[in-house]
DOVO-990913 format. One record per residue: x, y, z of N, C-alpha, C in turn; residue in one letter. Coordinates in pm, whole numbers, plus 32768, in hexadecimal, padded with zeros to 4 digits. Each point is the difference from the previous one (the first is absolute). Example, Ala and Ser with C-alpha at 12.3 -4.5 7.8 and 13.67 -1.06 7.14 Angstrom:
# DOVO-990913
85277DC7830C7FA780778000805A80788000A7FDD80697FB88052807780067FB3806D8049S
This chain:
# DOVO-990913
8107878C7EAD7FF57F897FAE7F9980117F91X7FB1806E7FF07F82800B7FC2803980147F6AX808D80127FE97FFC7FF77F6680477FA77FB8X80027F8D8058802E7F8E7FEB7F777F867FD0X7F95804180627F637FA37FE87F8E803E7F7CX80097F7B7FCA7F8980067F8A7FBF7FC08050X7F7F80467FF67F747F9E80347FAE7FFF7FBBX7FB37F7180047FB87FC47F7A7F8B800C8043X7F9E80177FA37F68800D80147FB77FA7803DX7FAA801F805E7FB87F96803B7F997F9C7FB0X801B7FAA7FEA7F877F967FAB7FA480108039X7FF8800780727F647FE380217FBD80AB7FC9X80488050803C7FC8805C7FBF7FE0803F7F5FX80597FB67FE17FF77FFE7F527F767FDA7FC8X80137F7680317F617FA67FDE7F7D804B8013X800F8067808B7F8E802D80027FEA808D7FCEX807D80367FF77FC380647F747FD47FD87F7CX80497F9B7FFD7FCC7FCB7F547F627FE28010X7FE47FC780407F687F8B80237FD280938002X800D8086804E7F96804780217FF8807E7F69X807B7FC97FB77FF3806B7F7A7F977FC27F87X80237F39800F7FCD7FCF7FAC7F6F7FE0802DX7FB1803C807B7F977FF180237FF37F7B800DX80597FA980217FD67F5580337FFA802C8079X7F907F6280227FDA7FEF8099806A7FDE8068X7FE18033805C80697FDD806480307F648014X804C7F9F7FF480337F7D80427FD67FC18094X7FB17FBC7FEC7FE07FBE8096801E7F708034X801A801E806E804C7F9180607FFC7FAB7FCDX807D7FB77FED7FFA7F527FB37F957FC08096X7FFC802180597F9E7FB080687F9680248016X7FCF80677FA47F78805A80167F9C7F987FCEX7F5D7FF780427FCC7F767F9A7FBB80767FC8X7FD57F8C7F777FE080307F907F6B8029801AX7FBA80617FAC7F42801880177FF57F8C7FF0X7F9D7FEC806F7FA57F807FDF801E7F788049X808A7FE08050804D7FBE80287FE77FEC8077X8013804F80557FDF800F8093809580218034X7FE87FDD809E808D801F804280467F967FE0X806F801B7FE380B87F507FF3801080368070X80547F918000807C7FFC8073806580367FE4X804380A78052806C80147FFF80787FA78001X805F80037F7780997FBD802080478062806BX80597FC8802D806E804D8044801680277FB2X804080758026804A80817F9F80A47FE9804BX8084802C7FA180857FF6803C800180A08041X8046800C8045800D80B6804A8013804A7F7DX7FB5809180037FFC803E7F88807A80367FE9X804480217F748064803C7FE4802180817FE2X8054804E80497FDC80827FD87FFE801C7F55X7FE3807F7FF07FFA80297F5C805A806F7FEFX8039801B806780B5805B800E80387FE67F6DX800680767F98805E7FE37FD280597FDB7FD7X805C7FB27F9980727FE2800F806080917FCDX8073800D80488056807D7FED80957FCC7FB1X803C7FF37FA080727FFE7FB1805A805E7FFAX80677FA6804980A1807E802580777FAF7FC5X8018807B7F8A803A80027F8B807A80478030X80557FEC7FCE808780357FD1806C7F7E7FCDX805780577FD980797FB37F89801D7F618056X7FC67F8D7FC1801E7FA5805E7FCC7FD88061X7F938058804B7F807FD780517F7280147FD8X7FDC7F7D803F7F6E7FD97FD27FCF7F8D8050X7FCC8063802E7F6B800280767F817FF98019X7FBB7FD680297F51800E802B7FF27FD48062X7F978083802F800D800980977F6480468025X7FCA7F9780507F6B802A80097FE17FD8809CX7F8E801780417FD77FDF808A7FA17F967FC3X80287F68804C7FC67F8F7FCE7F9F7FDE806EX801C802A80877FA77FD6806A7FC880648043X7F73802680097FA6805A80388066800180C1X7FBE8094800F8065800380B47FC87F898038X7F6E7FF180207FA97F898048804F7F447FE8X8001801E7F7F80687F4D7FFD806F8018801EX804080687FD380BA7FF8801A8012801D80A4X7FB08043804E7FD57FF2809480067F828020X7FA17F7F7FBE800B7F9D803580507FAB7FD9X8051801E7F8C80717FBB7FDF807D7FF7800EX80358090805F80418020803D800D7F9B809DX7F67801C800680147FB880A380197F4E8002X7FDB7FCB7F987FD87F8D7FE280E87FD47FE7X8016803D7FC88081800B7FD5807C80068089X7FB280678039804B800480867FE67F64804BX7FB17FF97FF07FD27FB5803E80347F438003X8008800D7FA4802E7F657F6B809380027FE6X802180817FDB80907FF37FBA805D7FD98088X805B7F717FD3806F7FE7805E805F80107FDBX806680677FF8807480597FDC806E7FA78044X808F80267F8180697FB48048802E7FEA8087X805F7FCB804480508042805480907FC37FC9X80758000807D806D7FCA7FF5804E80617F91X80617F757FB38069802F7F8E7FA080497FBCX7FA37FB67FF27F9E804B7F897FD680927FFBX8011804880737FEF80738016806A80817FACX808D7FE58007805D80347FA880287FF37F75X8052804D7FEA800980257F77809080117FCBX80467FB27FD280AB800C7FD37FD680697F99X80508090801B8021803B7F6380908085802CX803B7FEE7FC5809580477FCE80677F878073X7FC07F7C801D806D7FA280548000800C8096X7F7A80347FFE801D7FFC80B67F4C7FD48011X7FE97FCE80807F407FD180117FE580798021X7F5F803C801A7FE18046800F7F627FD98022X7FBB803D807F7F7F7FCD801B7FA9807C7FCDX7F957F957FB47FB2802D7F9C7F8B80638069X7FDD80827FB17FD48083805B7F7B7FDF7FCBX7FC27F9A803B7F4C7FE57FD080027F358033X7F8F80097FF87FF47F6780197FF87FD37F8EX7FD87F767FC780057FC97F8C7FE47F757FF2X7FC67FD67FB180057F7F7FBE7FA07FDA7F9EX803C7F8C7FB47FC37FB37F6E7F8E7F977FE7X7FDB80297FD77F6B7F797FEC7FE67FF97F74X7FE27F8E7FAB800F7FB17FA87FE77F787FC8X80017FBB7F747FE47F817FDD80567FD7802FX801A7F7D801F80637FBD801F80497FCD7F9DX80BF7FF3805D80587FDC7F88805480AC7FCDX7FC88044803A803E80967FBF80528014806CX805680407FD4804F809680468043806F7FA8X800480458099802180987FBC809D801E802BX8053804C7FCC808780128023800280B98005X803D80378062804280977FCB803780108093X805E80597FE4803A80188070805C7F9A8060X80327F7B7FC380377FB5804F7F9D7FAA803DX7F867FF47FEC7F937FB080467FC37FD07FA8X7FFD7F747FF67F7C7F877FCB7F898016806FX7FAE800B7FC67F5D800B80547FAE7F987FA8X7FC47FAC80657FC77F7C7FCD7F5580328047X7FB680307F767F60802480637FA67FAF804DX7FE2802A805A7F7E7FB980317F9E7FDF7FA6X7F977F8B80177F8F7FC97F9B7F9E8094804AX7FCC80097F897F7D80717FE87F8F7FE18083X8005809C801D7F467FFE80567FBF801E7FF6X7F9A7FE1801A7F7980647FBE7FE580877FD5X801E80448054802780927FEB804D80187FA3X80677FBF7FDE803F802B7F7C7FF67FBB7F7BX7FA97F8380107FE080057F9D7F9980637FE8X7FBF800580467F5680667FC8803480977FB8X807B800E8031803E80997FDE804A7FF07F50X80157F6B801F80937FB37F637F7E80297FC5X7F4B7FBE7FF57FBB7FB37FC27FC980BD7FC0X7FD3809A805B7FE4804B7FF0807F80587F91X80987FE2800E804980317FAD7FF47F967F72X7FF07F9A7FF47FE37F7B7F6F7F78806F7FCCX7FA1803D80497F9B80217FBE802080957FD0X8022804B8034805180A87FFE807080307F82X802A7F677FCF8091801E7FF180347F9A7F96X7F7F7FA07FE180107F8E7F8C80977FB88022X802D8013805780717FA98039801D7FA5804CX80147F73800B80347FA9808A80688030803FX7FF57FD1808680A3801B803A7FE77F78804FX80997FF3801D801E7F59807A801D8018806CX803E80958024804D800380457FDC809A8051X8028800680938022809D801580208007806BX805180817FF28054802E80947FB4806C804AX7FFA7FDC80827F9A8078805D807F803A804BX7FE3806D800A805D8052804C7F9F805A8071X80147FFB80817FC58027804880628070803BX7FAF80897FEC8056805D80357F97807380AFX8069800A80557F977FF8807F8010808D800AX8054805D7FC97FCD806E7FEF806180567FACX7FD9808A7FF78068802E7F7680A57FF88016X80157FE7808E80A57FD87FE480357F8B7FDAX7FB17F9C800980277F667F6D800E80307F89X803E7FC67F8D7FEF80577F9A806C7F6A7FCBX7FE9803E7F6D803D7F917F83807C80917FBBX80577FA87FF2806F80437F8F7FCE7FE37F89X80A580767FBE7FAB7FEC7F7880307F9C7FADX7FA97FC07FB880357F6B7FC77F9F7FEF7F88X801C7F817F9E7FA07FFB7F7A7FF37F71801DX7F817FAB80147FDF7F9E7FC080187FB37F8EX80847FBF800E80197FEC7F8180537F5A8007X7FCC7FDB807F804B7F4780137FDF7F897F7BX80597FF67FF380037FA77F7B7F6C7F5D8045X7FD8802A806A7F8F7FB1801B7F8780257F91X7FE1806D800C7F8B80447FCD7FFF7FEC7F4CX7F737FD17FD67FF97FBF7F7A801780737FB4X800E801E7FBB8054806D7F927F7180537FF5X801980767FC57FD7807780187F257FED8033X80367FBB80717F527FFC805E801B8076804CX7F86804180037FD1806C805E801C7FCE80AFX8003808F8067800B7FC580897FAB80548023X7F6D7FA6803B7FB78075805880017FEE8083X7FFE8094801A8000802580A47FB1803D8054X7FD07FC0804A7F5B802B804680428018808EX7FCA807C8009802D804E809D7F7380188050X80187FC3806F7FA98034806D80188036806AX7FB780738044804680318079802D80867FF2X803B804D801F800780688002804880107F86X7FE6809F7FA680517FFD7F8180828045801AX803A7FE57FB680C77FFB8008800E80377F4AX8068804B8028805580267F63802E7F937FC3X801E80217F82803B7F6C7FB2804180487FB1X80937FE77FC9804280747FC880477F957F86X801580397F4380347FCA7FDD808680557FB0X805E7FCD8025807680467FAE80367F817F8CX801180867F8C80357F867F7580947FEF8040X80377F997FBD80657FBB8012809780337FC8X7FEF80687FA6808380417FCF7FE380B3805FX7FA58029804E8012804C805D7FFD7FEF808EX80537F97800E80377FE880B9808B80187FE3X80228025807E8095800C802D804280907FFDX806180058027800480647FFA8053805E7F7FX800B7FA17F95803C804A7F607F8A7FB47FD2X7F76802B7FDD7FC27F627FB6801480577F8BX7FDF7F9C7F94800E80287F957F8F80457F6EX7F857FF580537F8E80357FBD7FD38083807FX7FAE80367FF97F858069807A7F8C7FEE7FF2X7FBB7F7F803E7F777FDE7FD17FDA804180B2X7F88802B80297FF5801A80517FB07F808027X7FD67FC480A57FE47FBE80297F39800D7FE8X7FAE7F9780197F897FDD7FD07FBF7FEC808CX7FD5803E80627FB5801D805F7F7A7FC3802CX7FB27FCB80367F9F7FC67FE57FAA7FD98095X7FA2800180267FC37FF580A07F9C7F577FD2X80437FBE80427FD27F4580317F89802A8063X7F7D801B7FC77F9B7FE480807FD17F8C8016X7FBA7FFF80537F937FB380277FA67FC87FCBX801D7F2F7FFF7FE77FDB7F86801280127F31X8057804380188053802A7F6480317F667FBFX802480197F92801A7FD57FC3806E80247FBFX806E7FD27FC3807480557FB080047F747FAAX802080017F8680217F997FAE809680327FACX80507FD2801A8092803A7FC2800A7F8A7F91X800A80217F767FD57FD87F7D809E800A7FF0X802D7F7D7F87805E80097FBA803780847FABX8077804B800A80617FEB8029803B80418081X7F9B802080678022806B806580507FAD8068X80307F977FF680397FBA806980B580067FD6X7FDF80257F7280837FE67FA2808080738029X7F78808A7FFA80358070800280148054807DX7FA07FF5802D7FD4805A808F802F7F9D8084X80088045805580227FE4808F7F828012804AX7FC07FF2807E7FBA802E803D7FFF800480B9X7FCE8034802380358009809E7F8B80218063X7FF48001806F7F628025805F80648031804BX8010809C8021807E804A80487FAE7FF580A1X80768003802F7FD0804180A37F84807B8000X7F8B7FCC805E7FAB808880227FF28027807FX8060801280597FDB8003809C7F778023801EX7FB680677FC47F60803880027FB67F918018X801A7FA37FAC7F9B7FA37FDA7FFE7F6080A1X7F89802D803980207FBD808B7FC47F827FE1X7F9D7FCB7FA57FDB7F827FE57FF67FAA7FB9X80147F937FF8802D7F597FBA7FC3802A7F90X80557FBA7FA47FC27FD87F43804F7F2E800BX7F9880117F8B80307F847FD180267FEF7F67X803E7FE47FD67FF37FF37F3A804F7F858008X7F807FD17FB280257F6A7FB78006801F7F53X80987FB57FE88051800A7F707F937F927FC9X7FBF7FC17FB380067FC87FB080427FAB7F71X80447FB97FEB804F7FC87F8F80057F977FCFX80007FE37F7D80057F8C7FB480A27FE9800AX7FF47F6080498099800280017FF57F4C7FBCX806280048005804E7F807F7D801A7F8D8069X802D7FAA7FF7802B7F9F807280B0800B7F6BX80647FF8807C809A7FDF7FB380367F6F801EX80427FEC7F8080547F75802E806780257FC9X80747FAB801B807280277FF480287FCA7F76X806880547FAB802180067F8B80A57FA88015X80187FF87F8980B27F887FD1804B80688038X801180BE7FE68049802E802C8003801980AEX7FB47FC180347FEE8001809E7F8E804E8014X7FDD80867FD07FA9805F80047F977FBB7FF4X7F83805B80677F8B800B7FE67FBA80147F93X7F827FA07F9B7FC1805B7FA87FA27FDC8010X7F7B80117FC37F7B801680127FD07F807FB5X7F9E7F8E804E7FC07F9A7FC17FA980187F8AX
């Protein structure tokens, strides 16, 4: 995958070559007291954020950024907190209509969200659960990461590398026109594979080779307009892989009402 990733320079490290070329003083703690002041009172501080990089994976039609947003120590506890909180479908809700027959979905699953939304694919309306703490604190850490809101997101709980997702594109006429979908994985890391859309099948009609990529622990992936348009993506079978992940989708989705021609369109 390595010649697919541009990686952009670390700011923080930027700043401090500049400061140490231009001989300025070092920056001190917005909570540090001033000479002369005495001791303040520490504010709470929010959990620190890592300074990981962001990594950009480019090709014809994909566009990406993809960085580690949560140190191991929080995504440890956010993992457990998750296990812990998240109440996953059961029932109808568990399957999946596609080529006309049901099919039970190979991972657990379910939606949480503003209210008043749903999501459609696959033969299934999913109406989310109201938000919990835990995910908001995760929505509120991607709004700061990513200059983006989201309303909405799908957790997929996979219990070990033989769950797995087909390959499919995000592309439900729910989702507000060309918004980003981020996806935060916790738990053990899993492949994530993307093939363009005119090389599937078996005559396709372009030879783009597929876009490879490892979902760790606490990651981040942000899939940017137009990669939903073009590309497919998939989390293949890993028998190796003996323990649970979680990835929660993130998405700005639309609320629909119904249009004169019967169809769905977007409020």
């Amino acid at each position: 995958m390595d010649k697919f990733i541009i990686r952009k320079p670390s700011k923080t490290t930027a700043e401090k070559r500049k400061r140490k070329a231009d001989g300025a003083p070092k920056v001190e703690d917005a909570d540090s007291p001033e000479e002369g002041q005495g001791t303040q009172e520490k504010k709470p501080r929010p959990a620190p954020a890592t300074d990981a990089p962001w990594k950009q994976i480019r090709a014809e039609g994909l566009n990406c950024d993809y960085k580690i947003l949560f140190g191991k120590a929080e995504a440890d506890r956010l993992f457990q907190e998750l296990e812990k909180e998240v109440e996953y479908f059961d029932g109808q809700l568990t399957k999946l209509h596609i080529f006309g027959k049901w099919h039970n979905i190979p991972r657990k699953q379910v939606t949480y969200g503003d209210p008043g939304l749903t999501y459609t694919y696959s033969g299934v309306t999913f109406s989310p659960k109201p938000w919990i703490p835990v995910l908001d604190r995760i929505r509120d850490r991607l709004r700061l990461a990513t200059g983006h809101t989201f309303n909405f997101v799908l957790i997929n709980r996979y219990k070990d590398g033989r769950d797995h997702m087909g390959e499919h594109r995000d592309d439900e006429k729910e989702l507000a026109p060309r918004s980003p979908i981020a996806s935060v994985s916790f738990g053990a890391p899993r492949d994530f594979v993307f093939r363009h859309g005119a090389s599937r099948g078996r005559n396709p009609s372009r030879r783009l080779g597929p876009v490879k990529l490892l979902l760790e622990h606490g990651s981040l992936l942000l899939m940017n307009f137009p990669t939903n348009r073009d590309w497919y993506h998939s989390l293949p079978t890993r028998r190796k892989v003996l323990a649970p992940r979680i990835n929660l989708t993130f998405r700005k989705v639309v609320a629909l009402q119904a249009s004169p021609s019967g169809t769905d369109a977007p409020r």
